[in-house]
Structures are given as C-alpha cells and as structure tokens.
PDB file with SEQRES, HELIX, SHEET and CRYST1 records, atoms N, CA, C and O in Angstrom:
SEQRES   1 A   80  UNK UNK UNK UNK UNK UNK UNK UNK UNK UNK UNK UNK UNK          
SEQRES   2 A   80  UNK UNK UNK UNK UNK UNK UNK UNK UNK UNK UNK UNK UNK          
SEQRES   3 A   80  UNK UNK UNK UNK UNK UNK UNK UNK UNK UNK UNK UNK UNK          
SEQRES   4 A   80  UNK UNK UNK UNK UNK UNK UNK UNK UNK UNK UNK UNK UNK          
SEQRES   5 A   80  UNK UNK UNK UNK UNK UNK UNK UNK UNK UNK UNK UNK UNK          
SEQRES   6 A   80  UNK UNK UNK UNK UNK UNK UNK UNK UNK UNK UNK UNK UNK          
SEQRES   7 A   80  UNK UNK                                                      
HELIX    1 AA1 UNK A    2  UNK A   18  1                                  17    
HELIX    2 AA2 UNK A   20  UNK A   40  1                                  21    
HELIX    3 AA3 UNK A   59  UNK A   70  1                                  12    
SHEET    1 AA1 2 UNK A  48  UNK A  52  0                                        
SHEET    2 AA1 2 UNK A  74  UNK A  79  1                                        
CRYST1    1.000    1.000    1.000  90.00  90.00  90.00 P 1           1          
ATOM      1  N   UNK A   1     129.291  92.253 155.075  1.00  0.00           N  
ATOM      2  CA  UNK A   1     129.253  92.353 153.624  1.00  0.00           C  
ATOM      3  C   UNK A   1     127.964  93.034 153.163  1.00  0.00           C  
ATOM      4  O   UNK A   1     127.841  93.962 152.364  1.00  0.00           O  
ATOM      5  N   UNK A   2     127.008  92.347 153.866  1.00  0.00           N  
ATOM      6  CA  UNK A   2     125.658  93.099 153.749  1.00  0.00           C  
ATOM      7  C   UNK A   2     125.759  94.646 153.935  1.00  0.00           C  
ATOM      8  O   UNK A   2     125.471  95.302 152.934  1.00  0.00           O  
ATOM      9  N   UNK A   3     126.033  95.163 154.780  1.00  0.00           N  
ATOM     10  CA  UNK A   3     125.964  96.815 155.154  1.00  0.00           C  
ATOM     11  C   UNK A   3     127.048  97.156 154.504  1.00  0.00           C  
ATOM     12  O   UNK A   3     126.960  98.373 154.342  1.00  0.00           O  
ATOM     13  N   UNK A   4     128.186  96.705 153.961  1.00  0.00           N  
ATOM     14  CA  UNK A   4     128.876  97.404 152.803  1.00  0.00           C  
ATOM     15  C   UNK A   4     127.886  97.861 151.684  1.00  0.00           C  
ATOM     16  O   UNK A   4     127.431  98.975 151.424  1.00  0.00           O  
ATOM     17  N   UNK A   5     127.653  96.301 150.947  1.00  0.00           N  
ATOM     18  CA  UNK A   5     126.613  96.904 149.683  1.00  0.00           C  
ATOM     19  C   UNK A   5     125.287  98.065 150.002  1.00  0.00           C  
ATOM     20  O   UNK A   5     124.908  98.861 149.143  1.00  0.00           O  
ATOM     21  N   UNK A   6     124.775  97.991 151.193  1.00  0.00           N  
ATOM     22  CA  UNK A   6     123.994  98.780 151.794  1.00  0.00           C  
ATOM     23  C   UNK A   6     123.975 100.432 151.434  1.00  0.00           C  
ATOM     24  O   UNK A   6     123.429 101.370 150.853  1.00  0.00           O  
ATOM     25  N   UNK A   7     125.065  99.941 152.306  1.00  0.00           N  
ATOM     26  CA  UNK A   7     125.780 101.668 152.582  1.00  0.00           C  
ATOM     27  C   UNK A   7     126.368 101.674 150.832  1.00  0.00           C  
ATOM     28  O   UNK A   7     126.343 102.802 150.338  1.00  0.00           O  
ATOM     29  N   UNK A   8     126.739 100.848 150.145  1.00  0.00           N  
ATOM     30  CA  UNK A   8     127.316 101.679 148.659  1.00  0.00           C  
ATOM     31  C   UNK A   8     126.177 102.006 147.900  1.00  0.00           C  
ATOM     32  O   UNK A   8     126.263 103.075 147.297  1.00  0.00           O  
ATOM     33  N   UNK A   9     124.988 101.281 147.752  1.00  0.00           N  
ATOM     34  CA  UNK A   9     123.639 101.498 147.306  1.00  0.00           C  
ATOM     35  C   UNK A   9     122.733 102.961 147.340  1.00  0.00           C  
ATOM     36  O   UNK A   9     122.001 103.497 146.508  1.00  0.00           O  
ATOM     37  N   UNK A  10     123.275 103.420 149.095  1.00  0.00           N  
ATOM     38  CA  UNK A  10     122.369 104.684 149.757  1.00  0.00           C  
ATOM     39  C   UNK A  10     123.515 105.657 148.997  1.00  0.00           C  
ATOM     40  O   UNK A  10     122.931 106.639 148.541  1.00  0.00           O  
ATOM     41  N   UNK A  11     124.655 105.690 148.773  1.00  0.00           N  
ATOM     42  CA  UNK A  11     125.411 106.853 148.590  1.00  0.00           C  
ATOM     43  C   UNK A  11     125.480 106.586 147.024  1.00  0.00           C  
ATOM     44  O   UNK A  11     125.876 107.681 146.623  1.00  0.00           O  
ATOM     45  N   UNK A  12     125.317 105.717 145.813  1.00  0.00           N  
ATOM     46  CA  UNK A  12     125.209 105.762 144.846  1.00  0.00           C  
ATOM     47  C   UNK A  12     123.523 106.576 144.693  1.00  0.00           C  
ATOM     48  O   UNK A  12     123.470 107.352 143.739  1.00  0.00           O  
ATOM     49  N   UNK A  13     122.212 106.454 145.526  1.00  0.00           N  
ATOM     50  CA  UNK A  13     121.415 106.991 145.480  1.00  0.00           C  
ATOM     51  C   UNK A  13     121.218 108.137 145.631  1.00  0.00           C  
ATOM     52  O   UNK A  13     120.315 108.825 145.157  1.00  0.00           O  
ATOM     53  N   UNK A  14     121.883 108.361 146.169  1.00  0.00           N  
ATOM     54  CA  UNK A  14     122.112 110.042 146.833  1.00  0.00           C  
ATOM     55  C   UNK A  14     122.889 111.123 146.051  1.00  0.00           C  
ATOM     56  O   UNK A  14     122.580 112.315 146.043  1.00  0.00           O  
ATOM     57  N   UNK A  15     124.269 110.398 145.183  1.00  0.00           N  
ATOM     58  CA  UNK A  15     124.521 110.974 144.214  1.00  0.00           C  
ATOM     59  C   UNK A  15     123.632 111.065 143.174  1.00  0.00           C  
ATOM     60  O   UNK A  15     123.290 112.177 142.773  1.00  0.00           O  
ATOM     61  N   UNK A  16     123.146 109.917 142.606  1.00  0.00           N  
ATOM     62  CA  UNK A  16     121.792 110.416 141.552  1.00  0.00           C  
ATOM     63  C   UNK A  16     121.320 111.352 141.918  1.00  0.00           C  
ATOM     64  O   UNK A  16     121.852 112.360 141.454  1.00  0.00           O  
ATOM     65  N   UNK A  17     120.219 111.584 142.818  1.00  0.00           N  
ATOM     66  CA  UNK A  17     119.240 112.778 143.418  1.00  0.00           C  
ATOM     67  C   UNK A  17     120.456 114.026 143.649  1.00  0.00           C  
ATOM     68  O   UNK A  17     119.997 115.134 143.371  1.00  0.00           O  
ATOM     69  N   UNK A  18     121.573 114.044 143.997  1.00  0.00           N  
ATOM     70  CA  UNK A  18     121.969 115.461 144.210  1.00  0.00           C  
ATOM     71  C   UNK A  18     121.999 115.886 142.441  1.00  0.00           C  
ATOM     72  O   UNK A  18     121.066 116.600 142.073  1.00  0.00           O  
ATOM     73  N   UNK A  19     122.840 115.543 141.577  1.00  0.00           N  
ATOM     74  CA  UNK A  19     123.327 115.625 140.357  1.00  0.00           C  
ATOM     75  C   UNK A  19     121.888 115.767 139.434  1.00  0.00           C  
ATOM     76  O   UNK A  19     121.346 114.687 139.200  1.00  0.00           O  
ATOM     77  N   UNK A  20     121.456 116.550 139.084  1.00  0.00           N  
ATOM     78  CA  UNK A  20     120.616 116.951 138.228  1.00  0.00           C  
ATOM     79  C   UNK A  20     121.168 116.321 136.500  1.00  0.00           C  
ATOM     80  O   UNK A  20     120.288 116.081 135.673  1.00  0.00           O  
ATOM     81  N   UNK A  21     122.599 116.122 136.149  1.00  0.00           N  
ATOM     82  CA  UNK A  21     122.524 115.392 134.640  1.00  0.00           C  
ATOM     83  C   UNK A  21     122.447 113.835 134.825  1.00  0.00           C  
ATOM     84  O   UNK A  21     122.238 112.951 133.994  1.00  0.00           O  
ATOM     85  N   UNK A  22     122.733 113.765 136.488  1.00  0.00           N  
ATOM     86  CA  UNK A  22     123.141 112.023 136.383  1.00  0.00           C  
ATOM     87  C   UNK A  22     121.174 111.587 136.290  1.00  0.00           C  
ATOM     88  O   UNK A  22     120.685 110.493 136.010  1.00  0.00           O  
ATOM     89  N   UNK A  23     120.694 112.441 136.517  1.00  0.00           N  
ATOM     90  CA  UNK A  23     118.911 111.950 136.729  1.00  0.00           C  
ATOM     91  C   UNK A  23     118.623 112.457 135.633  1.00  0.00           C  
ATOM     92  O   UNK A  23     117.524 111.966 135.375  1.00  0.00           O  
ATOM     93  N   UNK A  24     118.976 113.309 134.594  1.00  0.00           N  
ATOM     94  CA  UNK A  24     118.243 113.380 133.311  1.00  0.00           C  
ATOM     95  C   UNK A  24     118.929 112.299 132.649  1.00  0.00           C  
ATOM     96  O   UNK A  24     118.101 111.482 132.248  1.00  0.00           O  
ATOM     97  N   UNK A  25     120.029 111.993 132.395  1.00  0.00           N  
ATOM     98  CA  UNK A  25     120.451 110.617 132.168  1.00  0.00           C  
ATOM     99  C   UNK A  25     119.970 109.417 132.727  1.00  0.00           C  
ATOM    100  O   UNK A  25     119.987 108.467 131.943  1.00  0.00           O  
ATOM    101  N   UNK A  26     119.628 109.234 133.637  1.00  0.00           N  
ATOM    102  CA  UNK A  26     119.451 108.106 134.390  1.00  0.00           C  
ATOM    103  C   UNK A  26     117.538 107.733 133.131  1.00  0.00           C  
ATOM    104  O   UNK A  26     117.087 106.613 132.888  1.00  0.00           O  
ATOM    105  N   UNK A  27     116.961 109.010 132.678  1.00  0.00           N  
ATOM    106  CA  UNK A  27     115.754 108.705 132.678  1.00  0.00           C  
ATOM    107  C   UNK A  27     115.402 109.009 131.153  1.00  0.00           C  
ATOM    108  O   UNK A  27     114.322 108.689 130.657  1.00  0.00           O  
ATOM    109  N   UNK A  28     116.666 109.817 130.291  1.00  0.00           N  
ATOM    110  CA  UNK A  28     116.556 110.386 129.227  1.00  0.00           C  
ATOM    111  C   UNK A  28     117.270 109.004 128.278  1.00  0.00           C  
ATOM    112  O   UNK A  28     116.701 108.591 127.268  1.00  0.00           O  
ATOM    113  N   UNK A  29     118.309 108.522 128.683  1.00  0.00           N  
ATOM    114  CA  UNK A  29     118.654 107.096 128.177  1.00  0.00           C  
ATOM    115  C   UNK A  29     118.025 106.164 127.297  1.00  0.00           C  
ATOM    116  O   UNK A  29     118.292 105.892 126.127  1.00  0.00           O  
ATOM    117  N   UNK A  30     117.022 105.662 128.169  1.00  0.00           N  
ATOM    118  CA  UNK A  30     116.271 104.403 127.720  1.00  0.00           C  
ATOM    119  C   UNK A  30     115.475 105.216 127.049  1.00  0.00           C  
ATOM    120  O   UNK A  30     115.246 104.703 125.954  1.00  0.00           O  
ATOM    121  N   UNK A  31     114.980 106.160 127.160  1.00  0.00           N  
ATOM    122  CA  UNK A  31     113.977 106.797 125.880  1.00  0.00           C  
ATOM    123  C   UNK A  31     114.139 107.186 124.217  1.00  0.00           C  
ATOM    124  O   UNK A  31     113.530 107.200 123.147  1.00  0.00           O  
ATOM    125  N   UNK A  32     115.482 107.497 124.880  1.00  0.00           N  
ATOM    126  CA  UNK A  32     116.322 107.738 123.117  1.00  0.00           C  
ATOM    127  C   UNK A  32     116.724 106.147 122.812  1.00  0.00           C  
ATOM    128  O   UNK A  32     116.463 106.031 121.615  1.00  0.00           O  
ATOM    129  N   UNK A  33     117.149 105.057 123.215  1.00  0.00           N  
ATOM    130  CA  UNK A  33     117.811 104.172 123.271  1.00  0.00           C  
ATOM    131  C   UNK A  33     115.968 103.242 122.268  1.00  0.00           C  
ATOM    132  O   UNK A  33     115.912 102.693 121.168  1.00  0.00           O  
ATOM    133  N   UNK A  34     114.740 103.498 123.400  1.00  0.00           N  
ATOM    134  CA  UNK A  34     113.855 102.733 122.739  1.00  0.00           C  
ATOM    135  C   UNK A  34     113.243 103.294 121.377  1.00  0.00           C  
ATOM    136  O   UNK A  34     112.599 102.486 120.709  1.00  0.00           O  
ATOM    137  N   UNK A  35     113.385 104.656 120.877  1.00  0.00           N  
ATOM    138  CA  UNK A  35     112.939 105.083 119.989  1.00  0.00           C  
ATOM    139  C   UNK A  35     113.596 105.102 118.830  1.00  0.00           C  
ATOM    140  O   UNK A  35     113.071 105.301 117.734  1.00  0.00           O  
ATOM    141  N   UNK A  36     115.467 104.770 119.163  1.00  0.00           N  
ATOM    142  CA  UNK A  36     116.276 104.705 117.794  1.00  0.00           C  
ATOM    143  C   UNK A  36     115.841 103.037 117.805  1.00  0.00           C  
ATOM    144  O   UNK A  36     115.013 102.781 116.932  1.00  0.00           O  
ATOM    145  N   UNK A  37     116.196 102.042 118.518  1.00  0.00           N  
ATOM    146  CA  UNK A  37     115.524 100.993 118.032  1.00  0.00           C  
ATOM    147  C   UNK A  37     114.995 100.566 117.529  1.00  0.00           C  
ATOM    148  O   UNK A  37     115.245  99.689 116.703  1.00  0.00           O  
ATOM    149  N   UNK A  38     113.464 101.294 118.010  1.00  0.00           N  
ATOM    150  CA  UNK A  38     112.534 101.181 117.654  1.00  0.00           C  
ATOM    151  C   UNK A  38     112.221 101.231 116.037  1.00  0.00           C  
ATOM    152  O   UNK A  38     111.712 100.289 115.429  1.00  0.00           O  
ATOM    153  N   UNK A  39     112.449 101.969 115.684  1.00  0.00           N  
ATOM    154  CA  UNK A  39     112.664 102.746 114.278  1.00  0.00           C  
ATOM    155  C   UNK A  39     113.699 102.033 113.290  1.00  0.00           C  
ATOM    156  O   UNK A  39     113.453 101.576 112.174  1.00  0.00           O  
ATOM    157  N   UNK A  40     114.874 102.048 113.949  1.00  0.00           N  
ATOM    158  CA  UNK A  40     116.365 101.376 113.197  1.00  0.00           C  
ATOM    159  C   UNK A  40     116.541  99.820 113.080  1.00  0.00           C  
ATOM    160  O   UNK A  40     117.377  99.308 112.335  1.00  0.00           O  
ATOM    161  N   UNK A  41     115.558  99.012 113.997  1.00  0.00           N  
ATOM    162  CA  UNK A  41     116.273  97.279 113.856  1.00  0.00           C  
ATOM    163  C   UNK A  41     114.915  97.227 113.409  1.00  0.00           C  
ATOM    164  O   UNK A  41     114.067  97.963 113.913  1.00  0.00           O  
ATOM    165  N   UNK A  42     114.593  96.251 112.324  1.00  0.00           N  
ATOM    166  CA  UNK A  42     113.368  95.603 112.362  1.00  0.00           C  
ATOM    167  C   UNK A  42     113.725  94.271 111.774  1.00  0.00           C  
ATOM    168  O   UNK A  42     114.719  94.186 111.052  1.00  0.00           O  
ATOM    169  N   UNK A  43     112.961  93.201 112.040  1.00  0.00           N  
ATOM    170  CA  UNK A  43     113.184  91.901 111.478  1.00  0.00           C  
ATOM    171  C   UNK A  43     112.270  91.127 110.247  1.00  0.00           C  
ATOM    172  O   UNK A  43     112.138  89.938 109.960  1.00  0.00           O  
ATOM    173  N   UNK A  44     111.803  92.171 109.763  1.00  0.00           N  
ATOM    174  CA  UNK A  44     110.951  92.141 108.457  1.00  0.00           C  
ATOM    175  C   UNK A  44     111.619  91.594 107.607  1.00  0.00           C  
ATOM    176  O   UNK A  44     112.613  92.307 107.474  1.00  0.00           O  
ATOM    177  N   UNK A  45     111.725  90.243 106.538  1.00  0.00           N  
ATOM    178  CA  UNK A  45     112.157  89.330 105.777  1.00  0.00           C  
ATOM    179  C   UNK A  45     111.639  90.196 103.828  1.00  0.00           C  
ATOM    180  O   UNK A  45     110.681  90.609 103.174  1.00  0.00           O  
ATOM    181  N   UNK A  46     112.660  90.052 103.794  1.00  0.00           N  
ATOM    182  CA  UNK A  46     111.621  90.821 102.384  1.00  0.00           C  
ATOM    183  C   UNK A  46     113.038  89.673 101.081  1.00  0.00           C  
ATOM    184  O   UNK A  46     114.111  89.073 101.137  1.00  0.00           O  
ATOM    185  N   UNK A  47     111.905  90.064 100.087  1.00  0.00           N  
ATOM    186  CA  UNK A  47     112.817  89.447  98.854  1.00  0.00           C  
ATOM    187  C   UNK A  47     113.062  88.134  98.802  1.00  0.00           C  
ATOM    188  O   UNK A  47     113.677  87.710  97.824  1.00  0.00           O  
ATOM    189  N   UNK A  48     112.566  87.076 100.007  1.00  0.00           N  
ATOM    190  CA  UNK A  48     112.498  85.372  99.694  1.00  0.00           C  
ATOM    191  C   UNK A  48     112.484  85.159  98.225  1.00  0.00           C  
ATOM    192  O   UNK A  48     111.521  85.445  97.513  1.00  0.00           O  
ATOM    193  N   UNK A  49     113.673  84.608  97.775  1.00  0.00           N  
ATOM    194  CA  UNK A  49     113.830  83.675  96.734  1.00  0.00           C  
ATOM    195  C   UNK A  49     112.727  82.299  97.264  1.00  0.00           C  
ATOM    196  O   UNK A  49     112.731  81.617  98.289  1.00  0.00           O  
ATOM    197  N   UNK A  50     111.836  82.294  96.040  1.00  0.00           N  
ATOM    198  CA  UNK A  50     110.412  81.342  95.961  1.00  0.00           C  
ATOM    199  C   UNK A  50     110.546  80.534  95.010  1.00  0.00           C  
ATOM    200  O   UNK A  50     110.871  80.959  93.901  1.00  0.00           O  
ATOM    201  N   UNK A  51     110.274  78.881  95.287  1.00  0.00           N  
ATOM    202  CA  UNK A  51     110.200  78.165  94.346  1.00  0.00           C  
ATOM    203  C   UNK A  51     108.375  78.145  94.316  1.00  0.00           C  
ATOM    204  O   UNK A  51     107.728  78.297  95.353  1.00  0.00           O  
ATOM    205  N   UNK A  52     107.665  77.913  92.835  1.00  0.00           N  
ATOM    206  CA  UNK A  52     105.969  77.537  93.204  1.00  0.00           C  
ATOM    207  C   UNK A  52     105.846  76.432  92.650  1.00  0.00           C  
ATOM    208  O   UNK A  52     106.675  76.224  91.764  1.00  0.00           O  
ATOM    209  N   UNK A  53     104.904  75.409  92.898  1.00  0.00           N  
ATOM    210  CA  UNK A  53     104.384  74.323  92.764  1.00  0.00           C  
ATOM    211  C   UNK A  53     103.105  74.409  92.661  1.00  0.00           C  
ATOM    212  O   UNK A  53     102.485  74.200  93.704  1.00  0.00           O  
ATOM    213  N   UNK A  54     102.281  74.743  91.377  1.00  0.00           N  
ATOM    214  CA  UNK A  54     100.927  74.560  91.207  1.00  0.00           C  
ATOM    215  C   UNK A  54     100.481  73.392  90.690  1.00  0.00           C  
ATOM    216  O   UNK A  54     100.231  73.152  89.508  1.00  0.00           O  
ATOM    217  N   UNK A  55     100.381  72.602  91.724  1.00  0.00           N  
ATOM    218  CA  UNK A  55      99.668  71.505  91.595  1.00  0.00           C  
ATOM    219  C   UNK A  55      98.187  71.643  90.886  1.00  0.00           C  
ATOM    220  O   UNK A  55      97.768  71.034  89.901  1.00  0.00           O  
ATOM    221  N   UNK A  56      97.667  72.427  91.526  1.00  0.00           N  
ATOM    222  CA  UNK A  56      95.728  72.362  91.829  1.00  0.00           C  
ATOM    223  C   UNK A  56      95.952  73.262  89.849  1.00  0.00           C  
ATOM    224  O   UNK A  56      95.188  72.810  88.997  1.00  0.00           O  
ATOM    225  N   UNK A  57      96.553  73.942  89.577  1.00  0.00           N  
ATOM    226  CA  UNK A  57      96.284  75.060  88.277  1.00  0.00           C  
ATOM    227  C   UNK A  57      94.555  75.204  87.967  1.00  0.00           C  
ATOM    228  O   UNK A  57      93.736  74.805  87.139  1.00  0.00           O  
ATOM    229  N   UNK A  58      94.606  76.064  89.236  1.00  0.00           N  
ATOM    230  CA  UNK A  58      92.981  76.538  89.198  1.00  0.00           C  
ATOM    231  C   UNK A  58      93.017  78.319  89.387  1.00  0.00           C  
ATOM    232  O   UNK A  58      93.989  78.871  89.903  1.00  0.00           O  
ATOM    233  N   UNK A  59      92.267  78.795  89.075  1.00  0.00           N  
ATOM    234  CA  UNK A  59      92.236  80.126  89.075  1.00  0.00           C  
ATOM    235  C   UNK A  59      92.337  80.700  90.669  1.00  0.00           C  
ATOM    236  O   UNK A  59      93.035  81.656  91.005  1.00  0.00           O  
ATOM    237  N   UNK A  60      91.513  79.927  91.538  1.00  0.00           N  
ATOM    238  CA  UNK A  60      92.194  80.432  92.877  1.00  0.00           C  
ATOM    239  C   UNK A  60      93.616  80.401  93.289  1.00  0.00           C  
ATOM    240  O   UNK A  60      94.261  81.272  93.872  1.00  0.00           O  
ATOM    241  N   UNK A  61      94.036  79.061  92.816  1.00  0.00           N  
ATOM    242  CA  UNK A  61      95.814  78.702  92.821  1.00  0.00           C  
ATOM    243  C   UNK A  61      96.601  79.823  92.208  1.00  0.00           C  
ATOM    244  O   UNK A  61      97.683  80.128  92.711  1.00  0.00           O  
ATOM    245  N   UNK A  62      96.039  80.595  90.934  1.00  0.00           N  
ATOM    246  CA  UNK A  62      97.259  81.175  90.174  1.00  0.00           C  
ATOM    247  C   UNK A  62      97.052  82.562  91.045  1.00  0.00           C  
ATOM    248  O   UNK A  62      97.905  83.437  91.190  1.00  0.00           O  
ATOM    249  N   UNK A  63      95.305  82.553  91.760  1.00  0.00           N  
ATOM    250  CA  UNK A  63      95.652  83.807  92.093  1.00  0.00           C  
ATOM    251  C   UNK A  63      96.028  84.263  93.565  1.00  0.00           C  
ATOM    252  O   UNK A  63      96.077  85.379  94.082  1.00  0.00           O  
ATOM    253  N   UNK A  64      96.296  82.876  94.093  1.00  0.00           N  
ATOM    254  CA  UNK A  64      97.344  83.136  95.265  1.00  0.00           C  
ATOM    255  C   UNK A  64      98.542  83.630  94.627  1.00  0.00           C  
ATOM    256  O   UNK A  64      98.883  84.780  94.903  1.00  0.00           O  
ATOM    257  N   UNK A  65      99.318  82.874  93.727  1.00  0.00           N  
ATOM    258  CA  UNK A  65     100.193  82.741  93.650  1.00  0.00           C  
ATOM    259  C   UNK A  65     100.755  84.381  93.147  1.00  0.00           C  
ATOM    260  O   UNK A  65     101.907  84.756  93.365  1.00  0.00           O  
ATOM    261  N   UNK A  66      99.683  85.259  92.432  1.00  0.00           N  
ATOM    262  CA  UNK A  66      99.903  86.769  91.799  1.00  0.00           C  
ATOM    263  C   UNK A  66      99.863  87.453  93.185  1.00  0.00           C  
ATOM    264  O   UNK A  66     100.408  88.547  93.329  1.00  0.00           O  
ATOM    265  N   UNK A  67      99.079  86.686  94.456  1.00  0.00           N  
ATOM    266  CA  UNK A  67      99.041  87.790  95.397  1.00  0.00           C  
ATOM    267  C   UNK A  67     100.735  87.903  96.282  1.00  0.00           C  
ATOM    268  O   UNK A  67     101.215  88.881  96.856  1.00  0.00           O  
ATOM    269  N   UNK A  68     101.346  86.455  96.091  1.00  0.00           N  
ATOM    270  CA  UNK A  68     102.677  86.101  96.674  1.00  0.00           C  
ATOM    271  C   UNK A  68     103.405  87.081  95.450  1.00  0.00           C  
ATOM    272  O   UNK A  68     104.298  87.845  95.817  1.00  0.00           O  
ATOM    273  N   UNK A  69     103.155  87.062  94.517  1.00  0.00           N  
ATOM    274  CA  UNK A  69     104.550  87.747  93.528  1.00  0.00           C  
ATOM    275  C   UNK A  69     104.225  89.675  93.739  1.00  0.00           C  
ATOM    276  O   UNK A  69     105.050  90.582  93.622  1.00  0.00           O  
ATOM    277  N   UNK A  70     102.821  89.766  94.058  1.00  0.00           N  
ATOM    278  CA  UNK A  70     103.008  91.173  94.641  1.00  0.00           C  
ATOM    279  C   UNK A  70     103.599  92.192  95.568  1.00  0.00           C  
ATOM    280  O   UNK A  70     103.840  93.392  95.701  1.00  0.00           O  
ATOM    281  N   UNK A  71     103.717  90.663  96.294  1.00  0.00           N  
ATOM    282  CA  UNK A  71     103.843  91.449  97.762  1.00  0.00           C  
ATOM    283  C   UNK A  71     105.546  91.850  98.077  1.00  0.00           C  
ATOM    284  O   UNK A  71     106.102  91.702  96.989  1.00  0.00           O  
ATOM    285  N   UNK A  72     106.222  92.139  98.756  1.00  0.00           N  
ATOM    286  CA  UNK A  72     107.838  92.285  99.083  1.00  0.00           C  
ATOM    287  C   UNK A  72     108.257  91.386  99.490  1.00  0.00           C  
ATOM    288  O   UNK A  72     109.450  91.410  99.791  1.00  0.00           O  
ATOM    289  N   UNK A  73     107.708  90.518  99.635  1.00  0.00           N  
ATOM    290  CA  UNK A  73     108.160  89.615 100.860  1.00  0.00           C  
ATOM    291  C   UNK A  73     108.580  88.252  99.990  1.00  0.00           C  
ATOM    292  O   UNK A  73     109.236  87.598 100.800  1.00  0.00           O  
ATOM    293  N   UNK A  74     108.533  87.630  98.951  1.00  0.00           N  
ATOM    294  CA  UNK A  74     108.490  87.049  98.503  1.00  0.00           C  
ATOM    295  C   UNK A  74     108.775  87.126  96.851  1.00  0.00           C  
ATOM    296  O   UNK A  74     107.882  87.583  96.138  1.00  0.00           O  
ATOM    297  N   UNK A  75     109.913  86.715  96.314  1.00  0.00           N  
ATOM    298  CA  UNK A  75     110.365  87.015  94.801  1.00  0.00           C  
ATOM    299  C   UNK A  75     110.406  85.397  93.956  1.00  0.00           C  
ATOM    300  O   UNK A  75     111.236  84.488  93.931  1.00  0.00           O  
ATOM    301  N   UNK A  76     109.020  85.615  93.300  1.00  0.00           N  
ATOM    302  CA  UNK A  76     109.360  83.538  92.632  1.00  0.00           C  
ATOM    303  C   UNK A  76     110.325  84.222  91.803  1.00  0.00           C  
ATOM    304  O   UNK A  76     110.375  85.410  91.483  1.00  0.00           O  
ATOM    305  N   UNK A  77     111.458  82.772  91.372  1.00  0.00           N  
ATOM    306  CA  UNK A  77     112.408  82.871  90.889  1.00  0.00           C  
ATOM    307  C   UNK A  77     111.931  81.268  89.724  1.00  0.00           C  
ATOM    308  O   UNK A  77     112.092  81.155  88.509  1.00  0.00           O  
ATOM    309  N   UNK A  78     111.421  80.406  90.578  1.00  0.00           N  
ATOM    310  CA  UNK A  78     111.051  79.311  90.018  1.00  0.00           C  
ATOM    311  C   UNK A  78     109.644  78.423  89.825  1.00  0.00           C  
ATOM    312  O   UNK A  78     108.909  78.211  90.789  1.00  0.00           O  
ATOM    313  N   UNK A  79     109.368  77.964  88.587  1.00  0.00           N  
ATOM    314  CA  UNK A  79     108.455  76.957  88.740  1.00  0.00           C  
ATOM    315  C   UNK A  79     108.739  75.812  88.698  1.00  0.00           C  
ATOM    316  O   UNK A  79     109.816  75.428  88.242  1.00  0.00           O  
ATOM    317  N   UNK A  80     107.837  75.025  89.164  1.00  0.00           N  
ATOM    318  CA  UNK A  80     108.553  73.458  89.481  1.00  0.00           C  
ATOM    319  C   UNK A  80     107.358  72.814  88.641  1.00  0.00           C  
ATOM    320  O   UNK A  80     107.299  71.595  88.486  1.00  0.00           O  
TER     321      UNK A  80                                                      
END                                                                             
C-alpha cells in the first residue's frame, strides 16, 4: 500500500515539473487567492446600535461619549 501511494506521489510530481501551466498554477493560485481576500473579506463591525449611560455627567464622560458618536463603529441610538 505504501509503494502504491509512493509511486502515485513521484508521478503526480513529475507531472507538475514537466507541465509548465500545472507549476504556474500550482504557485500563481494562492497568490491571487491571498490578495482578493485579502482586500475583499474583512471583519470590521461598523454602525453598532449604542445604548449610553452617563452616570459620572462630567466633561470627560460626555467627551468620551462625542469620541464614540464620531467614530463608524458605533451609532448611539439611546440614552438611558
């Protein structure tokens, strides 16, 4: 069983190296594959519906709270 997979391993290798598209494929693949990725999925959260709770109502408090309503990431909708 062993020298089956053996021997199918050396002649799947050997076709790579003869075939000049199966080796620009073999190496051109993962490069296009990591750069549309790369670019196309991201897991960046934007637009959180925000409830706020200003307890403290101190000028540092409100001005967290202007730096949260600036940003994308975060949309208050509510005060509590």
């Amino acid at each position: 069983m062993m020298l089956r997979t053996l021997a199918l391993v050396r002649k799947e290798f050997l076709h790579i190296l003869r075939d000049p598209r199966t080796l620009g494929v073999m190496f051109l693949m993962p490069i296009v594959q990591l750069l549309l990725l790369g670019y196309a999925a991201t897991t960046d959260i934007e637009h959180l519906r925000t409830a706020v709770l200003d307890g403290d109502k101190t000028a540092e408090s409100r001005e967290l709270i202007e730096v949260y309503r600036a940003s994308n990431y975060f949309d208050i909708v509510y005060y509590v």
